[in-house]
Biopython code that builds the backbone (N, CA, C, O; Angstrom):
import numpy as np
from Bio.PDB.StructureBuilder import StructureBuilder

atoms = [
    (1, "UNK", "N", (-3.853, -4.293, 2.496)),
    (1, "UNK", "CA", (-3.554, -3.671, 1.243)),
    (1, "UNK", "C", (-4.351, -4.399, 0.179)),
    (1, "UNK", "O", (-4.493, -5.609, 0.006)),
    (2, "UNK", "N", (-4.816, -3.404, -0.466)),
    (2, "UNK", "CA", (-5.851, -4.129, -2.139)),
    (2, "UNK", "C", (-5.189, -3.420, -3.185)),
    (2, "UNK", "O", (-4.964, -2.216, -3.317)),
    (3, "UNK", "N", (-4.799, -4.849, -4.225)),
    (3, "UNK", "CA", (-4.781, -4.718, -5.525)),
    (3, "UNK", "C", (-6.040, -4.566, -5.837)),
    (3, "UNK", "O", (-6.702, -5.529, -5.451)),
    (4, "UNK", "N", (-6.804, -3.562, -6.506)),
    (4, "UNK", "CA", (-8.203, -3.550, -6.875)),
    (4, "UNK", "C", (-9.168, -3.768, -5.727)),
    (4, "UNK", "O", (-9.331, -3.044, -4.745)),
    (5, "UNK", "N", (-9.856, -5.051, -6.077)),
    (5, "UNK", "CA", (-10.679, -6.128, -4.875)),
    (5, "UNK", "C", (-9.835, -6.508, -4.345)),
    (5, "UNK", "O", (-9.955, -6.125, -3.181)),
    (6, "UNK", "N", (-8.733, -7.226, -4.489)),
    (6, "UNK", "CA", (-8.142, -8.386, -4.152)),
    (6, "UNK", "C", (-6.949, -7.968, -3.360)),
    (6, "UNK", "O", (-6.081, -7.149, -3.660)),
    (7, "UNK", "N", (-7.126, -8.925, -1.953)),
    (7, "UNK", "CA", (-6.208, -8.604, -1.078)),
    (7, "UNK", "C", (-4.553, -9.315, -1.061)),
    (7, "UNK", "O", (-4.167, -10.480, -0.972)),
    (8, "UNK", "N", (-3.898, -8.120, -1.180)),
    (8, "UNK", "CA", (-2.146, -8.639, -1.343)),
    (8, "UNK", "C", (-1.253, -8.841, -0.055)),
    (8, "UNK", "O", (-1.564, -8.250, 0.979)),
    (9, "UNK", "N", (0.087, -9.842, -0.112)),
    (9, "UNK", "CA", (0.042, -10.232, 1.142)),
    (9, "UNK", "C", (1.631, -8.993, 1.199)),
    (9, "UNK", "O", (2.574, -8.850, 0.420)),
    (10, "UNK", "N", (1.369, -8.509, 2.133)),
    (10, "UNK", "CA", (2.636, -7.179, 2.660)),
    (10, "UNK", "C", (3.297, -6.988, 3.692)),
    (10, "UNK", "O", (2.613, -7.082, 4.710)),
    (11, "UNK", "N", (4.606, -6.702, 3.891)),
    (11, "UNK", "CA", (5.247, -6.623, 4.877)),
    (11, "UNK", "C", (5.595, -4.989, 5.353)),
    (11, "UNK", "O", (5.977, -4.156, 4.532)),
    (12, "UNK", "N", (5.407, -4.696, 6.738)),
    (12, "UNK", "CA", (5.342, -3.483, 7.405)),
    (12, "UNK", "C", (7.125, -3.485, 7.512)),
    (12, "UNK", "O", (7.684, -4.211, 8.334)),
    (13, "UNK", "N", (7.799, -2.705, 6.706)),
    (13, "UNK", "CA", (9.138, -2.300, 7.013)),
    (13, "UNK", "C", (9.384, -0.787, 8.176)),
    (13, "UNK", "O", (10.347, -0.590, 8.916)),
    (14, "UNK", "N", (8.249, 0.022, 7.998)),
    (14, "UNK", "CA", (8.698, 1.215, 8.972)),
    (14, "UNK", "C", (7.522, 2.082, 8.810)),
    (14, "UNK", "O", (6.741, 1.626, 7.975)),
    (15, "UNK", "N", (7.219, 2.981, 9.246)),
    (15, "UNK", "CA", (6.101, 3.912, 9.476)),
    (15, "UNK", "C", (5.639, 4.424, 7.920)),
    (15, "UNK", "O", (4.515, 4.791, 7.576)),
    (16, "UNK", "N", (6.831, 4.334, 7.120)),
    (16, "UNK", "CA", (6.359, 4.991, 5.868)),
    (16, "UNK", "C", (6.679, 3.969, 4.530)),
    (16, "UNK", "O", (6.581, 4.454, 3.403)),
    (17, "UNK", "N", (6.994, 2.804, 4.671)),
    (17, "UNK", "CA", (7.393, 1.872, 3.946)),
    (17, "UNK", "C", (6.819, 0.359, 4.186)),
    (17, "UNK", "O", (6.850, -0.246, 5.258)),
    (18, "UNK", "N", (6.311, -0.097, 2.994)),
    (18, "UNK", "CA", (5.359, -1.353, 3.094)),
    (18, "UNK", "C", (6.390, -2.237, 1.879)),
    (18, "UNK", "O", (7.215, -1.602, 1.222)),
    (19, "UNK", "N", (6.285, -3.134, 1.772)),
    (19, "UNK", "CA", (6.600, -3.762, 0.689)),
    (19, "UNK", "C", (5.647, -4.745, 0.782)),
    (19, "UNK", "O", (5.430, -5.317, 1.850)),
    (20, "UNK", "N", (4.708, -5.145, -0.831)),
    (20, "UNK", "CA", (3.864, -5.822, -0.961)),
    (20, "UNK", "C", (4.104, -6.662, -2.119)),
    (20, "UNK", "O", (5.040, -6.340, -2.851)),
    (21, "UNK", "N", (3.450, -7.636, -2.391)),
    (21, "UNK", "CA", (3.650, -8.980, -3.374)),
    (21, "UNK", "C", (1.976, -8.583, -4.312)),
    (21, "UNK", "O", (0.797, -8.538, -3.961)),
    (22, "UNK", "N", (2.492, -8.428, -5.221)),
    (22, "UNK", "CA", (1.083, -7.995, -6.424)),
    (22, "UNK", "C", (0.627, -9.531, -6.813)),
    (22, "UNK", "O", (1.316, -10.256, -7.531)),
    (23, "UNK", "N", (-0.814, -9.976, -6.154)),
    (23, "UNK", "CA", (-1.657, -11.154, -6.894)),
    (23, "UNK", "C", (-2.034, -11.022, -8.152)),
    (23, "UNK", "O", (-2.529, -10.036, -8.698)),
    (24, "UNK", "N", (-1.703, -12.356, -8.711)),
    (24, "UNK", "CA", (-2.057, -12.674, -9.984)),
    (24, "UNK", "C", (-3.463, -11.323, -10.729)),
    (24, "UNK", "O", (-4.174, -10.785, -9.880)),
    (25, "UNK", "N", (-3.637, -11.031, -11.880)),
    (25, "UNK", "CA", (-4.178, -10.161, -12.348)),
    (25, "UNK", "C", (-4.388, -10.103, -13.548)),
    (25, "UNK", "O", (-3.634, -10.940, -14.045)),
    (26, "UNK", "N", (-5.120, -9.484, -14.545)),
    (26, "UNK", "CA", (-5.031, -8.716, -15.350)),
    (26, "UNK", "C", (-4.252, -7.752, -16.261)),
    (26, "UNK", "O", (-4.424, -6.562, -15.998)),
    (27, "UNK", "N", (-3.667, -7.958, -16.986)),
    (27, "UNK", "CA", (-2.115, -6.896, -17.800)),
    (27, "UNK", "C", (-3.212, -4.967, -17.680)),
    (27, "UNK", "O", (-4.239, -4.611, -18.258)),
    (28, "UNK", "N", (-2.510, -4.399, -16.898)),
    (28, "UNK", "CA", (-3.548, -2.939, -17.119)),
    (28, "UNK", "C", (-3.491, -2.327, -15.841)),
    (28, "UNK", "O", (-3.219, -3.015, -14.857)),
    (29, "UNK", "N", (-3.740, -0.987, -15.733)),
    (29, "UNK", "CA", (-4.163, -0.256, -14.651)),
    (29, "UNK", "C", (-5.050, -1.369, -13.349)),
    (29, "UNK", "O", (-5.855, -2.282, -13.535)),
    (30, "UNK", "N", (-4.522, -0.848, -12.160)),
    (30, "UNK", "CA", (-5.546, -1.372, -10.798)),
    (30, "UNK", "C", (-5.000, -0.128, -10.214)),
    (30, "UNK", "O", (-4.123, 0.651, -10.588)),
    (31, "UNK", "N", (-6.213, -0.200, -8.620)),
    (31, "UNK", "CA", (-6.049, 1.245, -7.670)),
    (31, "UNK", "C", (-5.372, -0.207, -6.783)),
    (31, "UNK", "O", (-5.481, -1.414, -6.998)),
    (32, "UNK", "N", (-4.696, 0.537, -5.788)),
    (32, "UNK", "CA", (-3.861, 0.170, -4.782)),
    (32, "UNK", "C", (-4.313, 0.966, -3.756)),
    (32, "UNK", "O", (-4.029, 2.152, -3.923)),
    (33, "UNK", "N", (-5.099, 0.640, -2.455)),
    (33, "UNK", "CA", (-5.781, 1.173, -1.449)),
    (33, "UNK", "C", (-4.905, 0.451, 0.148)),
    (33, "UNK", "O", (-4.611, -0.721, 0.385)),
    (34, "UNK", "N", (-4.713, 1.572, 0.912)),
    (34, "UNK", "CA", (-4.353, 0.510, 2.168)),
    (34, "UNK", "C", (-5.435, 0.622, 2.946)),
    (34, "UNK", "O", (-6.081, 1.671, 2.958)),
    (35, "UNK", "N", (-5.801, -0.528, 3.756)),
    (35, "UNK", "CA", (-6.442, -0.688, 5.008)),
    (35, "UNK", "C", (-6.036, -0.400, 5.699)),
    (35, "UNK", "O", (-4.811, -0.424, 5.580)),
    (36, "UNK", "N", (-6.673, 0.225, 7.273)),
    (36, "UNK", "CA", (-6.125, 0.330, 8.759)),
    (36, "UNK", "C", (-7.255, 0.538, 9.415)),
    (36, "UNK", "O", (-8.322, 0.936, 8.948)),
    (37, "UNK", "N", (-6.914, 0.170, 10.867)),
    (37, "UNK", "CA", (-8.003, 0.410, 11.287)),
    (37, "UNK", "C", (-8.344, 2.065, 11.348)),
    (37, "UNK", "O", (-9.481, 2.305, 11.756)),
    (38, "UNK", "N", (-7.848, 2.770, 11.138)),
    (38, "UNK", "CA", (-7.799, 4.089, 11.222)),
    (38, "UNK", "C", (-9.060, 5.363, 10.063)),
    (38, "UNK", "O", (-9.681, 6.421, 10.170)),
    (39, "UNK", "N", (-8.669, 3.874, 8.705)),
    (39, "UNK", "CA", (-9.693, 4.200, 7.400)),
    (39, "UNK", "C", (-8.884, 3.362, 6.453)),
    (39, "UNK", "O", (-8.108, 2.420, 6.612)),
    (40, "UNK", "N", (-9.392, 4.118, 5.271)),
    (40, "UNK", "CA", (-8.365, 3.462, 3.804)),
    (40, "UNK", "C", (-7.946, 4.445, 2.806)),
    (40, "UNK", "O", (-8.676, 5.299, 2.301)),
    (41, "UNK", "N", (-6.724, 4.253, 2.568)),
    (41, "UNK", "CA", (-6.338, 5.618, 1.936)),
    (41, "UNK", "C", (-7.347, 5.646, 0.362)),
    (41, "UNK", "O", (-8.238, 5.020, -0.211)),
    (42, "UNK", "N", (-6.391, 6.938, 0.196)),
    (42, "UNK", "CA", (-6.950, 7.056, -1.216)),
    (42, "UNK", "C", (-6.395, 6.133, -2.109)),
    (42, "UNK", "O", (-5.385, 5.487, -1.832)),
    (43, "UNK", "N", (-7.331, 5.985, -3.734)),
    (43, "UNK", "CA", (-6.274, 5.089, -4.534)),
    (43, "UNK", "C", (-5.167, 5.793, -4.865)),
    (43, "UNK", "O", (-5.003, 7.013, -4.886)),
    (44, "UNK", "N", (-4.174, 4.620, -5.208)),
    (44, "UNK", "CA", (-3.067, 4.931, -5.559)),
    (44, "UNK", "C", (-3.027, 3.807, -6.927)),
    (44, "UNK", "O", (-3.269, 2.603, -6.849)),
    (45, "UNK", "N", (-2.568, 4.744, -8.450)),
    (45, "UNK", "CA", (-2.146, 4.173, -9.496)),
    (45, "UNK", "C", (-0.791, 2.659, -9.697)),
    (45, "UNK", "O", (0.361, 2.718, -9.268)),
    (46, "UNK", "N", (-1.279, 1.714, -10.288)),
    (46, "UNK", "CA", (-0.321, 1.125, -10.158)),
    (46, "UNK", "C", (-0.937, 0.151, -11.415)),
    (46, "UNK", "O", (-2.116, -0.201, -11.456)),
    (47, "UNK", "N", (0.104, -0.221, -12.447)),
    (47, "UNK", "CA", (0.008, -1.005, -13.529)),
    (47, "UNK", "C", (0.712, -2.497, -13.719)),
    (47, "UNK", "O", (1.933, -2.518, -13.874)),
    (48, "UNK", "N", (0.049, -3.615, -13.711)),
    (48, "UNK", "CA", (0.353, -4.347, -13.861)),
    (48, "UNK", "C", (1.163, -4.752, -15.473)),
    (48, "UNK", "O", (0.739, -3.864, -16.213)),
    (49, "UNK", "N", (1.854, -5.423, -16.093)),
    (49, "UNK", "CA", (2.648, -5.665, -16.910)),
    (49, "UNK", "C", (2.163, -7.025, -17.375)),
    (49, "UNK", "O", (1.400, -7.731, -16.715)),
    (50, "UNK", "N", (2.682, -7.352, -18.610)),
    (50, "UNK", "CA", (3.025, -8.835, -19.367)),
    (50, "UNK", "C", (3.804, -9.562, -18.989)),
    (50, "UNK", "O", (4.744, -8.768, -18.923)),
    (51, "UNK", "N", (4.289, -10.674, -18.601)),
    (51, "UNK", "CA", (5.415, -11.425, -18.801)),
    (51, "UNK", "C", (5.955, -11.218, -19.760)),
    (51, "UNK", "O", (5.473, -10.989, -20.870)),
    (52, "UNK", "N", (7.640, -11.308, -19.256)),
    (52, "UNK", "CA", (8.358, -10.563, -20.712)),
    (52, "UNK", "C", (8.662, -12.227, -21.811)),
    (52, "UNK", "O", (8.679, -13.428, -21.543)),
    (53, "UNK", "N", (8.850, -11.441, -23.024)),
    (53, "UNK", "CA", (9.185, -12.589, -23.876)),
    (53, "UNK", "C", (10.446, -12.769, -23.995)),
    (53, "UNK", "O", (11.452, -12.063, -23.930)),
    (54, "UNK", "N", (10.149, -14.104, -24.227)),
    (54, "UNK", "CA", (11.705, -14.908, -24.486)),
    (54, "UNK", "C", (12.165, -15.399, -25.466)),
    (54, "UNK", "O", (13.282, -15.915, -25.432)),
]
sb = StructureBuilder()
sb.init_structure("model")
sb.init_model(0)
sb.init_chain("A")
sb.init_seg("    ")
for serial, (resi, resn, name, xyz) in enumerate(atoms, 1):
    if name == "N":
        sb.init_residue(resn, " ", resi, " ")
    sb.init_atom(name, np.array(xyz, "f"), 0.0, 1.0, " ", f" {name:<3s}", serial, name[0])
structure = sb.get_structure()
C-alpha cells in the first residue's frame, strides 16, 4: 500500500478490508494505491490533516 510514493505499513483483515497506518506527510490531498502481485489499483483520495490544537 502507497501513501503517494511512500510505502505504509498494513494489516490484511479479510478479502475486502485492510487497515493501514498513514506515514508521516504533508497536511493535503495524497492518492492511496494498493500493490499486488496481481497489479495496482486505481488511486484512491485520501487527505491528510493538522494536528489538532490545544
Amino acid at each position: 500500500m502507497l501513501l503517494g510514493t511512500t510505502p505504509a505499513t498494513f494489516t490484511v483483515v479479510s478479502d475486502t478490508h485492510v487497515v493501514a497506518e498513514a506515514p508521516p506527510g504533508a497536511v493535503g490531498p495524497v492518492d492511496v494505491t494498493v500493490v499486488t502481485p496481481g497489479g495496482t489499483s486505481a488511486p484512491a483520495g485520501y487527505t491528510r490533516v493538522g494536528a489538532p490544537a490545544v
